[in-house]
C-alpha positions in Angstrom: -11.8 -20.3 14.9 -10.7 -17.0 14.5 -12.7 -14.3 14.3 -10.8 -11.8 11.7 -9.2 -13.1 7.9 -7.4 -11.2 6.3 -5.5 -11.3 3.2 -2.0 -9.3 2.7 -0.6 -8.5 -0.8 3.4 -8.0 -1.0 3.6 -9.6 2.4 7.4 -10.6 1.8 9.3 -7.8 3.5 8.6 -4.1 4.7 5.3 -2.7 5.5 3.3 -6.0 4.0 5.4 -8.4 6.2 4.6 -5.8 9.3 1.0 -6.0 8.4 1.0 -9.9 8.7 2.9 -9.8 12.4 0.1 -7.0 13.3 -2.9 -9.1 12.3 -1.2 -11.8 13.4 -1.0 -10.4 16.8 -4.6 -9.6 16.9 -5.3 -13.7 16.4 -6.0 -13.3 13.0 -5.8 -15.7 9.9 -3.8 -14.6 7.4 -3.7 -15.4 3.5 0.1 -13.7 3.0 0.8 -13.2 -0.7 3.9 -11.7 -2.6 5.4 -12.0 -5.9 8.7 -13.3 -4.2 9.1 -16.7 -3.2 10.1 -14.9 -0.3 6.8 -15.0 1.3 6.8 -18.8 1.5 10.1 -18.8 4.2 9.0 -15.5 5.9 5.9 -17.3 7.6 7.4 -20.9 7.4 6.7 -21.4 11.2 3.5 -19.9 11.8 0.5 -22.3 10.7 -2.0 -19.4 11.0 -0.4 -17.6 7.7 -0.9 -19.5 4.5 1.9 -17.9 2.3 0.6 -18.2 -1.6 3.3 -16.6 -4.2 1.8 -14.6 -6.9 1.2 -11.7 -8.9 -1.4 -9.3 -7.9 -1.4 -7.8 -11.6 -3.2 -10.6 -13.0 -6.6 -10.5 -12.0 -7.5 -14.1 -12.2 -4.9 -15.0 -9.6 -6.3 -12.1 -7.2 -9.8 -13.9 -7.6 -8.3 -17.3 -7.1 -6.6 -16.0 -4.3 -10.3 -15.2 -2.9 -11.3 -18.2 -3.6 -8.6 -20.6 -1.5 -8.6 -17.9 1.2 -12.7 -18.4 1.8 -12.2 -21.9 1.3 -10.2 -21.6 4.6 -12.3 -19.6 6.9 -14.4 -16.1 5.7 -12.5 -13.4 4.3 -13.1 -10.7 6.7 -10.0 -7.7 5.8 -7.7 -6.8 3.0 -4.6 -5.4 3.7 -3.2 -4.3 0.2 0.1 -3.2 0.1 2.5 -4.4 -2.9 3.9 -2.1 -5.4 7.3 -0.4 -6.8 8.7 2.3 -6.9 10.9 3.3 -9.4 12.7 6.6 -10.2 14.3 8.9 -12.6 12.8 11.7 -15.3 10.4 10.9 -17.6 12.2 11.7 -20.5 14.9 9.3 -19.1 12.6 6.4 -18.2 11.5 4.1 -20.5 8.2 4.4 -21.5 7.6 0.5 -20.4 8.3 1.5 -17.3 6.4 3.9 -16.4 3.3 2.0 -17.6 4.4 -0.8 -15.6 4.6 1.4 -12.1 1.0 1.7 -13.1 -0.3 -1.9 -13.9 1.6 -3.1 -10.6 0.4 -0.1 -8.5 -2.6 0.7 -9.8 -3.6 -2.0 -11.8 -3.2 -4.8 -8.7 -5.0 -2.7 -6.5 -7.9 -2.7 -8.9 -7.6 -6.2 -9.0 -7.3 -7.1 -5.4 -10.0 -4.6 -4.2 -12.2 -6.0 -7.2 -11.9 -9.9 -5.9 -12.3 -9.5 -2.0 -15.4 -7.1 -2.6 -18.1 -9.7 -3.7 -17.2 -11.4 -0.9 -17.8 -8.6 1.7 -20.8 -7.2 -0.2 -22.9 -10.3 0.5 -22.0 -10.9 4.4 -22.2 -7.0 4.6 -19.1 -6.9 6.8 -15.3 -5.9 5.6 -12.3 -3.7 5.9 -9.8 -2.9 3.8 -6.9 -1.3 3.8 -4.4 -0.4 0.5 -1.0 1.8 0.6 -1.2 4.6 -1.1 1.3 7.6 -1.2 1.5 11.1 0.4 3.5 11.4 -3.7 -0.2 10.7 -5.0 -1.2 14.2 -3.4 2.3 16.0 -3.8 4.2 15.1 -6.5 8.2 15.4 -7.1 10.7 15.7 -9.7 12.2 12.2 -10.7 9.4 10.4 -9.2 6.5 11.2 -12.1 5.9 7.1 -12.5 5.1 6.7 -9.4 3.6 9.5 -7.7 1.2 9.5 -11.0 0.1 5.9 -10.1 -0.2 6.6 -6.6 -2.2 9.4 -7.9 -4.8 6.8 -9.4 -4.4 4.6 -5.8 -5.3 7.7 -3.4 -8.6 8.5 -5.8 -9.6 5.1 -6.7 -9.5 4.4 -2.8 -11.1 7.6 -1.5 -13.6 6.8 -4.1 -14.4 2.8 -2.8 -14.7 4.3 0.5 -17.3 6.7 -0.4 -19.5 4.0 -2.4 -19.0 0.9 0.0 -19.9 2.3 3.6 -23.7 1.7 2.9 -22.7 -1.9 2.4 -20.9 -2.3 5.4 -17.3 -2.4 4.3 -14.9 0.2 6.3 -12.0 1.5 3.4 -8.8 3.2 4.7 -6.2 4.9 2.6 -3.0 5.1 3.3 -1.1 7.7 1.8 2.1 8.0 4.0 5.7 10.2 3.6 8.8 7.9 2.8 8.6 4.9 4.8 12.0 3.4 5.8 11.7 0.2 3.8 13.9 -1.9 1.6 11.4 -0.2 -1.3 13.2 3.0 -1.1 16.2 1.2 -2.6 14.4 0.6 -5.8 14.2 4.4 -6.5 17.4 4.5 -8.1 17.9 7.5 -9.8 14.7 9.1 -7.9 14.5 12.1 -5.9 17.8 12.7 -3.9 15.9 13.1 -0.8 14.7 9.8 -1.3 18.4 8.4 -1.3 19.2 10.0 2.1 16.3 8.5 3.9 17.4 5.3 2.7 21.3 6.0 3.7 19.8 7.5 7.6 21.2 10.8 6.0 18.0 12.6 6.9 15.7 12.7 9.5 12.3 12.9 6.8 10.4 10.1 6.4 8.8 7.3 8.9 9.8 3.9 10.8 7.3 1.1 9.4 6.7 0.4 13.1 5.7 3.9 13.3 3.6 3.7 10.6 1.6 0.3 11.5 1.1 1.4 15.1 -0.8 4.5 12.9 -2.7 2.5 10.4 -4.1 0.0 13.3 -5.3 3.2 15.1 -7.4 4.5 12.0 -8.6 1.0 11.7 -10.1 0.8 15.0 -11.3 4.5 15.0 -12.8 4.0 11.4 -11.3 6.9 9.5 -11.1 6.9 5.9 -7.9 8.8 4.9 -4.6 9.3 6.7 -1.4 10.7 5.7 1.3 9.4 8.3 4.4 11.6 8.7 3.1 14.0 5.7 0.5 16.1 7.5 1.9 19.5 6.9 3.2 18.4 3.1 -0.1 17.0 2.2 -2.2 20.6 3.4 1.0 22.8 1.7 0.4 21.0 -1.7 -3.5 21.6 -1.2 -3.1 25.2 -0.1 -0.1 26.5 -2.2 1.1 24.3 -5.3 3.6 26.8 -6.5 5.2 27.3 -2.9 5.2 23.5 -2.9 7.0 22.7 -6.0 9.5 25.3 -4.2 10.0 23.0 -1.3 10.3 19.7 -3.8 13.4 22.1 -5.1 14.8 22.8 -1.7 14.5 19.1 -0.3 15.9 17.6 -3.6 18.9 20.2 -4.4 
């Protein structure tokens, strides 16, 4: 039986898919889970991934989830990755919407980390893993909904990994630049640097293969934080906000 379980939220495409062909690699067992039906045919041939569709925004699916994955073989990792990203000024977005960047991204990481983490706690052993955003440290014009719930992610995470190394469980957030995945495309109306990642019209942001090959580093090394492709960005915001905002400006003009 294989030694590692791990479940993957918004495993249909992009970074989640990635994170299911890296544990896979590994000889892991996967629980692969998206709101997209998707899931089901992306992992169609490979017996070692249960694909389950559902939405990580209600909580009693994330524990039920738990439940059918342990039922399996012992929940060991959680690699927690789904989420939107939508775009535009606040006083042009609907005020729906911005609440719902933050029930999907904030809200189902709540409710994923809060149904894997009995589960660790009593075997003392766990690691988990959620996306986070480099926009959660420095935010940008046109991109208030979800850099303010990636906010709530990046402390929320720091947080659980500060409170759960006494009981064994390893946390590591992810707060990356732009990744090149189909998600940029949903930012319509977002930051215009943004749209030239996604159109290979700049050379910012990061390659998801770049970007795994980084996060399976800091799992092995046990780090707590990492900011992949927004090192520099992430201490400019920390050391100089108003210079920062200056350099939002410059990239977005």
């Amino acid at each position: 039986m294989a030694s590692e379980h791990v479940i993957v939220t918004g495993a249909a495409s992009g970074i989640g898919r990635a994170a299911v062909r890296l544990f896979r690699g590994r000889g892991a067992l996967v629980t692969a889970t998206d709101v997209s039906a998707d899931v089901v045919e992306a992992f169609s041939g490979d017996d070692a991934v249960d694909a389950v569709v559902g939405d990580v925004t209600d909580s009693a699916f994330c524990v039920a989830l738990v439940d059918q994955a342990e039922a399996r073989s012992p929940v060991t990792g959680l690699f927690h990755s789904a989420g939107i990203m939508p775009g535009g000024d606040i006083a042009d977005v609907d005020a729906d919407d911005i609440q719902r960047a933050m029930t999907i991204n904030y809200g189902g990481t709540v409710n994923a980390v809060k149904a894997v983490l009995p589960v660790m706690r009593r075997r003392r052993r766990g690691q988990i893993v959620v996306m986070g955003s480099l926009t959660g440290y420095f935010p940008t014009n046109k991109f208030a909904a979800y850099s303010a719930s990636k906010a709530a992610v990046n402390v929320f995470v720091e947080t659980l990994a500060a409170e759960e190394k006494r009981h064994g469980i390893d946390v590591l957030l992810v707060a990356p630049n732009a990744v090149k995945t189909p998600l940029l495309r949903q930012a319509v109306g977002g930051p215009p640097g943004i749209a030239r990642i996604d159109a290979g019209q700049s050379r910012m942001g990061i390659t998801v293969d770049a970007l795994i090959a980084d996060i399976d580093k800091a799992m092995r090394s046990g780090r707590s934080v990492i900011v992949p492709g927004g090192r520099s960005s992430y201490l400019l915001r920390r050391l100089s906000p108003r210079f920062a905002w200056f350099v939002v400006g410059k990239i977005n003009h």
